[in-house]
C-alpha positions as CSV (number, residue, x, y, z in Angstrom):
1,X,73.4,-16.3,-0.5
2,X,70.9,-17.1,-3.1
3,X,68.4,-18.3,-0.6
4,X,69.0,-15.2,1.9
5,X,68.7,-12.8,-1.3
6,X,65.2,-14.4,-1.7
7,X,63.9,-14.4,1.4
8,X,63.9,-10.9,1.6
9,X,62.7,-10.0,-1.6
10,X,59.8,-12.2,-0.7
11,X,59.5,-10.4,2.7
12,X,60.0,-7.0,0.8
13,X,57.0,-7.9,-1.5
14,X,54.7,-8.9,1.5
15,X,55.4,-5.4,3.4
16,X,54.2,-3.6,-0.2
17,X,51.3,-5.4,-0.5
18,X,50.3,-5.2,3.1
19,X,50.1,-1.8,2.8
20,X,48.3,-1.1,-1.0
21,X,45.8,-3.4,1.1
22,X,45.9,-0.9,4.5
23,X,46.1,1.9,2.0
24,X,42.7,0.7,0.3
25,X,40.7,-0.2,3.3
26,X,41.7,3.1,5.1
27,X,40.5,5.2,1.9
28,X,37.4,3.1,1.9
29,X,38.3,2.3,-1.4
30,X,37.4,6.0,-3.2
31,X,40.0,6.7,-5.1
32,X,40.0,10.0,-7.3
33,X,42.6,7.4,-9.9
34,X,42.4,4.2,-10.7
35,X,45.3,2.0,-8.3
36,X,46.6,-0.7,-10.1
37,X,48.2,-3.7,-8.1
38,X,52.3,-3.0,-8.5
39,X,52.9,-7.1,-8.2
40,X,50.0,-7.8,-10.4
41,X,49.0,-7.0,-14.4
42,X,45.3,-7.0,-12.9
43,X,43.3,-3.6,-12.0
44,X,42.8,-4.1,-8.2
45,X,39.7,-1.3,-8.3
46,X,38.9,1.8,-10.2
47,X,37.5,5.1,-9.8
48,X,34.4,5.1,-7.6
49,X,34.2,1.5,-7.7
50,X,34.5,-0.9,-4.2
51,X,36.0,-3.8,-4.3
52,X,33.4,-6.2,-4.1
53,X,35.1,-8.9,-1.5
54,X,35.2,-6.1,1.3
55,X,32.1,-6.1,3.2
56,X,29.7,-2.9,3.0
57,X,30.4,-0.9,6.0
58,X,27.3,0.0,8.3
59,X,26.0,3.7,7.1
60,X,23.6,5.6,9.9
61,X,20.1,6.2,8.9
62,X,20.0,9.9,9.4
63,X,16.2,10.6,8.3
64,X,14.9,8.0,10.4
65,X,15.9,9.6,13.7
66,X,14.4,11.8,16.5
67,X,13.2,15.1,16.3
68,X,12.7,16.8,19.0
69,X,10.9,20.0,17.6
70,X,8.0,18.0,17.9
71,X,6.6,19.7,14.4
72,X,4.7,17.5,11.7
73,X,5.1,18.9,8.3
74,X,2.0,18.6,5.9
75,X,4.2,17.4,3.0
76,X,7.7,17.0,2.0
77,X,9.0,14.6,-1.3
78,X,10.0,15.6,-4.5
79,X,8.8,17.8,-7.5
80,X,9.5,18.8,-10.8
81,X,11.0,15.0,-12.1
82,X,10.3,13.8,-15.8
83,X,9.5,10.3,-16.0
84,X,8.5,8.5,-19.2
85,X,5.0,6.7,-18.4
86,X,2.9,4.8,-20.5
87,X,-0.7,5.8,-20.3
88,X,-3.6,3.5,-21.4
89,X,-6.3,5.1,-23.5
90,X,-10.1,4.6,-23.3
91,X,-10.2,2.7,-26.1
92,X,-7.3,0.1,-24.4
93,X,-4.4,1.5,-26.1
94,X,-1.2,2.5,-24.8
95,X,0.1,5.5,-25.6
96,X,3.7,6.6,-24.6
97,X,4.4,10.1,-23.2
98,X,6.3,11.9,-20.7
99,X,4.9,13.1,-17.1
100,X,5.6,15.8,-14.7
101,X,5.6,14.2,-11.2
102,X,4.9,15.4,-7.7
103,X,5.0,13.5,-4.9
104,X,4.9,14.1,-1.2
105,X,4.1,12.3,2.4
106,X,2.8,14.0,5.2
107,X,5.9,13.5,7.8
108,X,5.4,12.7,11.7
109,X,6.3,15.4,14.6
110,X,9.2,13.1,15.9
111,X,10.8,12.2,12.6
112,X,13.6,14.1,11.1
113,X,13.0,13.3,7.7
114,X,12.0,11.5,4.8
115,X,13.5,9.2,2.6
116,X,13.6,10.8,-0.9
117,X,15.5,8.4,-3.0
118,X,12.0,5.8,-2.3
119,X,9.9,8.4,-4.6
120,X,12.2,7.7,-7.7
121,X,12.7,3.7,-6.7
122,X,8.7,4.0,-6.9
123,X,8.8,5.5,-10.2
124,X,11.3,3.2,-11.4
125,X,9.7,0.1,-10.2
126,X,6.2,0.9,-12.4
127,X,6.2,-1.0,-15.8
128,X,2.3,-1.2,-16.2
129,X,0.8,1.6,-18.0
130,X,-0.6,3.9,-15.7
131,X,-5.0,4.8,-15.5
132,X,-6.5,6.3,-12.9
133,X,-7.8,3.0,-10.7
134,X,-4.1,2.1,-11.3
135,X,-3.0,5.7,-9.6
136,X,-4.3,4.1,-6.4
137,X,-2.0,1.1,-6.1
138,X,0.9,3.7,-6.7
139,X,-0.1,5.7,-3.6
140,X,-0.6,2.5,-1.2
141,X,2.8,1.5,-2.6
142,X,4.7,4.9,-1.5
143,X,3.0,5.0,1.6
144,X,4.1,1.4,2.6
145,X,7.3,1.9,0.9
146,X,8.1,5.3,3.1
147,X,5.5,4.1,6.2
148,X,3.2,6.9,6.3
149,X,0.1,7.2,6.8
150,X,-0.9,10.4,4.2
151,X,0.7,11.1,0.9
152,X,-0.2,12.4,-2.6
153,X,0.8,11.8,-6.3
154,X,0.6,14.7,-9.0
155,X,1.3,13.6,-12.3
156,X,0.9,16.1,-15.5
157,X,1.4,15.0,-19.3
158,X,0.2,16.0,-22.8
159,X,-2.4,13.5,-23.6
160,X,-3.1,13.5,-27.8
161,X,-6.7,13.4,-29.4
162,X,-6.5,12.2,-33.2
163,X,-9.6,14.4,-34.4
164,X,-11.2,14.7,-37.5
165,X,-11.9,17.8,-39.4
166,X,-15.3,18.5,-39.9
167,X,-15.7,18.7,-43.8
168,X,-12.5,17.4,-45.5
169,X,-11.8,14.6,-42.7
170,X,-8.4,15.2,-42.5
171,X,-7.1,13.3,-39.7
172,X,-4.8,15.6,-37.0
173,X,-4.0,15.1,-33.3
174,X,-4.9,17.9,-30.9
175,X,-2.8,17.6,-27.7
176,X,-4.8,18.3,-23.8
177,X,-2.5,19.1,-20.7
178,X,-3.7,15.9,-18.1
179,X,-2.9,15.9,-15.0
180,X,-3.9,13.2,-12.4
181,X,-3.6,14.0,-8.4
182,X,-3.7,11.0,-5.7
183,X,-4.1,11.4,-2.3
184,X,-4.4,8.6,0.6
185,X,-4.9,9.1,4.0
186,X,-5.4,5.7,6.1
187,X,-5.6,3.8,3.5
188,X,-8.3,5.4,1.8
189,X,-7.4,7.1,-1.7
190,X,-9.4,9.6,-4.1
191,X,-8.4,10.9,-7.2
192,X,-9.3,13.9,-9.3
193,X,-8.4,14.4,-12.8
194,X,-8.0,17.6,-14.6
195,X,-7.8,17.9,-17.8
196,X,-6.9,22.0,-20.0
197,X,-9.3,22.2,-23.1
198,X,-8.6,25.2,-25.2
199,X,-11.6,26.1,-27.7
200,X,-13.1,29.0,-29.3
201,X,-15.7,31.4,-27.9
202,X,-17.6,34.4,-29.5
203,X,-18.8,37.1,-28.0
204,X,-22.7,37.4,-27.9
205,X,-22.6,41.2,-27.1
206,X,-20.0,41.7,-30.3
207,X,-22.1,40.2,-32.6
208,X,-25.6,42.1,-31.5
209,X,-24.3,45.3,-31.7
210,X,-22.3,44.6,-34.5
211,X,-23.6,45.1,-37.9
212,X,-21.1,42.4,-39.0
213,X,-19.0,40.2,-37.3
214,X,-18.1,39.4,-33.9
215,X,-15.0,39.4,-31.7
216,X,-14.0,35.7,-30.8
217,X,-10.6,34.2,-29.1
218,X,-9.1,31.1,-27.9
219,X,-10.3,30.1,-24.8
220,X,-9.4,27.5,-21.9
221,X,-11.8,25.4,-20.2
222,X,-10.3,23.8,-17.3
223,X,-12.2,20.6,-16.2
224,X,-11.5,18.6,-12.5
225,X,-13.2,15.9,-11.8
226,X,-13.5,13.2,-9.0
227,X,-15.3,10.0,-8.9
228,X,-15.2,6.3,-7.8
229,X,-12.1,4.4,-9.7
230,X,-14.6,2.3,-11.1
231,X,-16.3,4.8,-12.8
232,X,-14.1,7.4,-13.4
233,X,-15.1,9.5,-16.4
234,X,-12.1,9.6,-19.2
235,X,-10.1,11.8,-20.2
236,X,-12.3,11.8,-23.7
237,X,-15.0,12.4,-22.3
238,X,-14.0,15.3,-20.1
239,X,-12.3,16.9,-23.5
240,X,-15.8,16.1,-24.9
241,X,-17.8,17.7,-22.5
242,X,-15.6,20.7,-23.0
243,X,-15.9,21.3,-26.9
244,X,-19.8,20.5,-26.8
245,X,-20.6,23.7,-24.6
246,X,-18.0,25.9,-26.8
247,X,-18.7,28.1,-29.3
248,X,-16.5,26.3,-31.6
249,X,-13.9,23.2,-30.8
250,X,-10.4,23.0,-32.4
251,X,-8.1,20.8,-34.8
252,X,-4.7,20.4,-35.6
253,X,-5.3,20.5,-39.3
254,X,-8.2,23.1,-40.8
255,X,-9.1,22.9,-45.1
256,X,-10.1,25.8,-45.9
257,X,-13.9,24.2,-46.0
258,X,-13.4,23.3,-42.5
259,X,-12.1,26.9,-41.7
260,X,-15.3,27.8,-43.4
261,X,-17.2,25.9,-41.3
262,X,-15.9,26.2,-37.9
263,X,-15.8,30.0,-38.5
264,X,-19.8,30.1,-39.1
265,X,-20.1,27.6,-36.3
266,X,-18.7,29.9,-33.8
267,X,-21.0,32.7,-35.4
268,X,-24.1,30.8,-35.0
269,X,-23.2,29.8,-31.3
270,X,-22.2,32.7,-29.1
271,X,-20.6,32.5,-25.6
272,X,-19.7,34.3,-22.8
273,X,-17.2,32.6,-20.2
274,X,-20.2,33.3,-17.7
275,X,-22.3,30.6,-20.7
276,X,-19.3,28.6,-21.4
277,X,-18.8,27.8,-17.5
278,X,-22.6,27.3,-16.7
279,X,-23.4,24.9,-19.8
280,X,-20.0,22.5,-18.5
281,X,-21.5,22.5,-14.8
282,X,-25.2,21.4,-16.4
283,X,-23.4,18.7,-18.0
284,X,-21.5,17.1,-14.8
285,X,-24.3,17.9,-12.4
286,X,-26.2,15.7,-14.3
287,X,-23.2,12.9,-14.7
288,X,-23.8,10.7,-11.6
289,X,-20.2,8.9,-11.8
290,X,-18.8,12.9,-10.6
291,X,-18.6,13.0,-6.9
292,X,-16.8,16.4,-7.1
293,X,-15.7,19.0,-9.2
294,X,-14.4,22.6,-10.5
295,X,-14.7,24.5,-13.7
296,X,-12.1,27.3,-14.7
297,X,-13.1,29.2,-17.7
298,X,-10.8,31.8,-19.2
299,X,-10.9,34.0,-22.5
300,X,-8.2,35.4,-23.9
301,X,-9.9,38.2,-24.8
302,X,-9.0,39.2,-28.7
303,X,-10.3,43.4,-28.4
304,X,-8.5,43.4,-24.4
305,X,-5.4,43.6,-22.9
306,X,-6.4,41.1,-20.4
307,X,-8.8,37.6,-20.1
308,X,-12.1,37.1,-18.5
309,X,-12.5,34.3,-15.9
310,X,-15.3,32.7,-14.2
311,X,-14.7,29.4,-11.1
312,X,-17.4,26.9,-9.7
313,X,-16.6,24.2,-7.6
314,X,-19.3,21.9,-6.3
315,X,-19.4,18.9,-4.1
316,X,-21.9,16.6,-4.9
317,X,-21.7,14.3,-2.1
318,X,-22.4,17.2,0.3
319,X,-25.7,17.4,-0.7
């Protein structure tokens, strides 16, 4: 009787767990709760967690199949992700900031789509600090990764100076808006970088006609530059280039000997954006590492309601 009792509590417990098992494999193991094994004090699996001695089941590639449209688009991919990078300086040190990051393939006529969980396991897989001749490995890297042909990288951070102020010294830092763009097509890759450089101008007209002072305003000078990786001007020397042809450059930190200063500094050295944008261009025509580039000029005009704004673009190889 004892035996008989036995057997079927035995054969009772192997129906129960046959069917936590069928129950498990038939849910594919997503469970909203965590189960917990009735003949065991052991958690069997919890909450969005598989078991890891059932094999992964087979999952379709959906992106990767036929279009028949027939329709290439230009570029799909991701924007708008934060990323913390490390950037390395011109002087070789690393400086640690956040970027801004684009990036986007150009996608074939007969493909449905593209795979946009590779852009972040791209930026997730870079540990080196990132440069401009490093910008290129990254693009070969996504366009192997997602097997394209044509893709680009656009990558914006705030990129800090430490400046000095010009009569007391006091150290400051003066933040620029950077951003690098990649593109490769076949292999071959070019990059531009463009770098926001706010400074003061004064108006020449104001201060002729004036019989003292002169309207002046905050101003942005908007550098983009392209040349070889090798010889790639930095971002120092674009910011440089920038405050040189202003009517005065800015600090984080101003004595009032320094206010002094800058303020008769911007006096003795009027611009107009159509000066400010002419004396930049001089400068890079003349810079044979800068294949390409464009100037943006805009003052914020402090005796308007609105800014004045002056463009050129030049390609140097075209010549």
């Amino acid at each position: 009787m004892r035996v008989t009792r036995y057997k079927a509590a035995s054969f009772a417990t192997c129906w129960a767990r046959y069917f936590v098992i069928r129950y498990a494999i038939f849910t594919h193991l997503w469970s909203p709760a965590i189960l917990i094994d009735p003949f065991s004090d052991k958690t069997a699996y919890s909450m969005n967690q598989r078991d890891p001695l059932l094999p992964m089941p087979a999952m379709p590639d959906v992106q990767s199949s036929f279009d028949a449209r027939h329709i290439a688009i230009d570029r799909v991919g991701i924007r708008g992700i934060r990323h913390p990078i490390k950037l390395q300086s011109a002087s070789g040190d690393v400086m640690h900031t956040v970027a801004t990051f684009s990036m986007a393939v150009r996608l074939a006529h007969d493909v449905k789509g593209t795979h946009m969980s590779r852009f972040v396991e791209i930026l997730e897989s870079q540990h080196e600090a990132y440069s401009v001749s490093m910008l290129g490995g990254l693009l070969t890297r996504m366009a192997e990764r997602l097997n394209v042909a044509e893709g680009q990288i656009e990558m914006t951070f705030p990129y800090f100076i430490e400046k000095t102020a010009p009569v007391s010294a006091v150290k400051s830092l003066m933040d620029y808006e950077v951003t690098l763009t990649g593109h490769i097509k076949h292999g071959a890759t070019h990059i531009m970088t463009r770098v926001v450089v706010p400074v003061t101008s004064l108006c020449p007209c104001s201060k002729e006609i004036s019989a003292y002072g002169a309207h002046n305003q905050r101003s942005h000078i908007t550098i983009t530059v392209q040349g070889s990786h090798t010889m790639a001007m930095t971002v120092e020397e674009i910011v440089r280039v920038a405050e040189d042809q202003a009517s005065s450059e800015l600090y984080g930190i101003l004595k009032r000997p320094d206010e002094k200063f800058v303020t008769e500094r911007a006096y003795d050295n009027p611009k107009f954006v159509e000066d400010l944008i002419r004396d930049v261009a001089a400068v890079l025509d003349a810079d044979s590492r800068v294949e390409a580039y464009k100037i943006e000029t805009e003052n914020f005009e402090s005796i308007h309601n609105h800014s004045a704004y002056a463009v050129i673009e030049r390609d140097k190889t075209s010549r």
